[in-house]
C-alpha positions as a Python dict, from the first residue, in 0.01 Angstrom:
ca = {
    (1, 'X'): (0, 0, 0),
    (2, 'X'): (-131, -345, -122),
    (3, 'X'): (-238, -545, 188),
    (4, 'X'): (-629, -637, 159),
    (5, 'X'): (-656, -876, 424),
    (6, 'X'): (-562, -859, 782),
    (7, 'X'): (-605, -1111, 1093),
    (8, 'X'): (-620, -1063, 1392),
    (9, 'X'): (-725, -1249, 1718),
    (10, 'X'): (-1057, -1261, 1835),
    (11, 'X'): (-1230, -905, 1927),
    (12, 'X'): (-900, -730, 1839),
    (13, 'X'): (-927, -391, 1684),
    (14, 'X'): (-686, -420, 1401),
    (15, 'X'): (-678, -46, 1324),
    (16, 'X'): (-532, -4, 1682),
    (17, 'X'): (-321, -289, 1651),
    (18, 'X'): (-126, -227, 1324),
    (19, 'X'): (-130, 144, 1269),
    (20, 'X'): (-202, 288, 1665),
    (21, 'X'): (-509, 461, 1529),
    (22, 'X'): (-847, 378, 1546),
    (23, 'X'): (-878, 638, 1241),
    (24, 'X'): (-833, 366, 947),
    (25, 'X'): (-1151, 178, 1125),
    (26, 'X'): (-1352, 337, 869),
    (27, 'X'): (-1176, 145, 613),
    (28, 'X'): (-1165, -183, 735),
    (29, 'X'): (-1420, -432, 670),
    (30, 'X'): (-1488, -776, 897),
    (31, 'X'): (-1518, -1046, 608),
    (32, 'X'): (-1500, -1375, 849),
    (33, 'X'): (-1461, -1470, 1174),
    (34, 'X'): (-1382, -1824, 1406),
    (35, 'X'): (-1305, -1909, 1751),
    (36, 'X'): (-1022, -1730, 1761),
    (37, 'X'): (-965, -1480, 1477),
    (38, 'X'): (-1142, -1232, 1276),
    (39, 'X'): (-1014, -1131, 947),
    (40, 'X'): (-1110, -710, 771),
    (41, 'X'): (-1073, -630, 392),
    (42, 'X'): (-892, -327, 376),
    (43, 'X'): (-1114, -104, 122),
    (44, 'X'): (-857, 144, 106),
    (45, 'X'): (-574, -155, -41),
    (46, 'X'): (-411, -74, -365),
    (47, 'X'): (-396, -342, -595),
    (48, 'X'): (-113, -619, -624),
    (49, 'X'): (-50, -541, -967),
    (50, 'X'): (-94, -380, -1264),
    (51, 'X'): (-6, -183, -1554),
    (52, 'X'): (87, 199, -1529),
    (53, 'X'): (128, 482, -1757),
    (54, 'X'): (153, 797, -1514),
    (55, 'X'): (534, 723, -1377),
    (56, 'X'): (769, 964, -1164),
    (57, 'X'): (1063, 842, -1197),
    (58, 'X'): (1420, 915, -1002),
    (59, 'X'): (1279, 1007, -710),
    (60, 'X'): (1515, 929, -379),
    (61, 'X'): (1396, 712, -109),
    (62, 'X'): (1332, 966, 153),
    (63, 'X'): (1100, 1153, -110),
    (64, 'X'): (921, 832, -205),
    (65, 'X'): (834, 791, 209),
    (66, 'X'): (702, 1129, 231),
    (67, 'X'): (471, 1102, -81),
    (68, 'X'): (339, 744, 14),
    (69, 'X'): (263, 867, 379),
    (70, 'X'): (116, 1249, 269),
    (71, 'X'): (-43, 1031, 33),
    (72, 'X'): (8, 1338, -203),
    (73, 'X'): (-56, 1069, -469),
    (74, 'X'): (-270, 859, -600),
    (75, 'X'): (-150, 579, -600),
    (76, 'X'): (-394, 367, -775),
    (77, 'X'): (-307, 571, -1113),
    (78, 'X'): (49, 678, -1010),
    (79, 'X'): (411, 498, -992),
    (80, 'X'): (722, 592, -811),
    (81, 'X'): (1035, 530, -946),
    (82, 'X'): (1385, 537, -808),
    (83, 'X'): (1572, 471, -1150),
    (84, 'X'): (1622, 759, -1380),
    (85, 'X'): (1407, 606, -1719),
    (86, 'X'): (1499, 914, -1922),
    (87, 'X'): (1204, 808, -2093),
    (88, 'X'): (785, 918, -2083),
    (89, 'X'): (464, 717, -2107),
    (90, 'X'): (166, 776, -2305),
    (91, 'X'): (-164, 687, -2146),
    (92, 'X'): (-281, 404, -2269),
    (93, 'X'): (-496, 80, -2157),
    (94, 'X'): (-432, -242, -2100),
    (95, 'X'): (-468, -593, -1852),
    (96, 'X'): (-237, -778, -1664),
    (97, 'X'): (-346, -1147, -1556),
    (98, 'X'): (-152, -1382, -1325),
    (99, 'X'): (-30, -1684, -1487),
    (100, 'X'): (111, -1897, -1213),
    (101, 'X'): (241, -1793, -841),
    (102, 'X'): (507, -2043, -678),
    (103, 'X'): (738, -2054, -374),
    (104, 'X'): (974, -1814, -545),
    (105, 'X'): (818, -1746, -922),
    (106, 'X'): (544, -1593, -1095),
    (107, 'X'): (423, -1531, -1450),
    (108, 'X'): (187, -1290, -1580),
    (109, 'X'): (13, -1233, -1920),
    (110, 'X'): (-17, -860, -2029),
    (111, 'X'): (-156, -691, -2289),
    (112, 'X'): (-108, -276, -2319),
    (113, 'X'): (-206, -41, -2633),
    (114, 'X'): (98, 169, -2504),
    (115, 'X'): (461, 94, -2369),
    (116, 'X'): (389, 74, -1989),
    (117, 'X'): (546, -22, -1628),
    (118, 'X'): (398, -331, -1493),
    (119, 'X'): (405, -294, -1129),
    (120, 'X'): (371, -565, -854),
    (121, 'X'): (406, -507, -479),
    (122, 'X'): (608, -755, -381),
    (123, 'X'): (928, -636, -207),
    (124, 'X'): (1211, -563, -454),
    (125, 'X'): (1508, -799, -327),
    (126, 'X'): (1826, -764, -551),
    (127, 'X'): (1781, -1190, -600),
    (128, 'X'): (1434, -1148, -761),
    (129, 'X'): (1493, -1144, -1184),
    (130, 'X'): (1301, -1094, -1501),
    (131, 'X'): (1224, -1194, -1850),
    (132, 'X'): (959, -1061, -2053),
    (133, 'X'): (884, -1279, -2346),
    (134, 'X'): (1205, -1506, -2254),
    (135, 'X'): (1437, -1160, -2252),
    (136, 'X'): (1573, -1094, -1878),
    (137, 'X'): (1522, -688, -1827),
    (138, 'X'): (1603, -494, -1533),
    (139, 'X'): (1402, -455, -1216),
    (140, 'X'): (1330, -109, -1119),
    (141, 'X'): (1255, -30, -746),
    (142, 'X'): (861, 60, -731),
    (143, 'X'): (684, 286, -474),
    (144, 'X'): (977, 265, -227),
    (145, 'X'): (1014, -99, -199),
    (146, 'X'): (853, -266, -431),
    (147, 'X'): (910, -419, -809),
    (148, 'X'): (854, -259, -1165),
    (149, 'X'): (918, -345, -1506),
    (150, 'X'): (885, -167, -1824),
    (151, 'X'): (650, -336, -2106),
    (152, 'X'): (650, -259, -2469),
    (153, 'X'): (290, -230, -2635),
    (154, 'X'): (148, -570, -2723),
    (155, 'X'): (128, -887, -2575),
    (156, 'X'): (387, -962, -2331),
    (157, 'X'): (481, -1292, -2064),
    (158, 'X'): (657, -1125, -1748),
    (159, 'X'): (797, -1367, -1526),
    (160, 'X'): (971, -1286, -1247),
    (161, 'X'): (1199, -1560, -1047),
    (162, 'X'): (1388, -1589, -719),
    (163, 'X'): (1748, -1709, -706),
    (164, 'X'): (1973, -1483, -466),
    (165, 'X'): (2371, -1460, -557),
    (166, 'X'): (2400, -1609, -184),
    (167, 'X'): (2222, -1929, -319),
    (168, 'X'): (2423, -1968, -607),
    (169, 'X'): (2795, -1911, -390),
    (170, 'X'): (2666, -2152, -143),
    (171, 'X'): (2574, -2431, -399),
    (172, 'X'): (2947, -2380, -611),
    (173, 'X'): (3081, -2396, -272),
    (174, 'X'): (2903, -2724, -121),
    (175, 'X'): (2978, -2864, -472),
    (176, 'X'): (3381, -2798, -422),
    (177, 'X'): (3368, -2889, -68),
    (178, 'X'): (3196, -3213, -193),
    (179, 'X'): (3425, -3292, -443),
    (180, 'X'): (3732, -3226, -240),
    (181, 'X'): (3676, -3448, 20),
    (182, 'X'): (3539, -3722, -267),
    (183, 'X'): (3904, -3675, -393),
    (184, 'X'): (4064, -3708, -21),
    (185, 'X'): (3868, -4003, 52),
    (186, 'X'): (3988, -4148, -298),
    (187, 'X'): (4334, -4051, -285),
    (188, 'X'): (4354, -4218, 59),
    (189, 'X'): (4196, -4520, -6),
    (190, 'X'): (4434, -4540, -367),
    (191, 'X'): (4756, -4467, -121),
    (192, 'X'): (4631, -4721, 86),
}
């Protein structure tokens, strides 16, 4: 849904390559080329991220695939949801600007005339969080795999931040391990 740029080696067709088809050809676009690799814009890419109004929401996995690859949607205007909301959106208009992108965060300054879902396709991983404005809120799973959260009208700071439960086991862990043997060692040497 969101990948603009694709590279490939040198004289490769990349329509053939990634989707067995020479029928997205049409939509690819050779921006730069080397030695060894060319690189297409895909015209047809939806956008990273952005703010939406038009939401379907608790729809199940298998119903998301068939949509995305019917492409019975637009997708561009368009969010699917798996979470029930039990709430609706009001079109409105509004921006979304990235802030800052690290290794495993990134911040984003919106602005919406209407409560909205900000929507970013990265993949939705259960160790990604959220605050908006400083308040952690709940990640909703976005166009089958990817991340959503909902806005209020205004000016808003999302940022979203990586830190797995497996991370955070594995560090109290090391630190017991760590201090258990620093207390072996110690009691030793004081029996000694």
């Amino acid at each position: 849904l969101g990948v603009s740029l694709i590279v490939v080696g040198k004289g490769t067709n990349p329509a053939i390559t990634y989707w067995n088809s020479s029928a997205h050809e049409k939509d690819l676009t050779k921006i730069y080329e080397d030695e060894g690799n060319d690189v297409y814009r895909n015209r047809t890419a939806y956008p990273r991220f952005g703010l939406y109004y038009d939401v379907r929401d608790g729809i199940a996995d298998d119903q998301a695939l068939t949509a995305i690859e019917s492409q019975a949607l637009d997708f561009r205007k368009t969010l699917i949801i798996r979470e029930q909301l039990g709430t609706s959106f009001e079109t409105g208009t509004g921006s979304a600007e990235l802030l800052s992108s690290g290794l495993n965060s990134l911040a984003f300054r919106i602005e919406t005339s209407k409560p909205a879902l900000f929507y970013l396709s990265d993949s939705y991983d259960p160790g990604w969080h959220a605050t908006i404005n400083g308040k952690k809120v709940p990640i909703l799973h976005a166009n089958y795999n990817f991340r959503a959260v909902a806005v209020p009208a205004g000016a808003s700071t999302v940022s979203f931040w990586y830190l797995p439960t497996s991370f955070v086991i594995g560090g109290v862990i090391s630190v017991l391990s760590l201090t258990g043997l620093f207390g072996f060692g110690l009691y030793r040497r004081l029996k000694r």
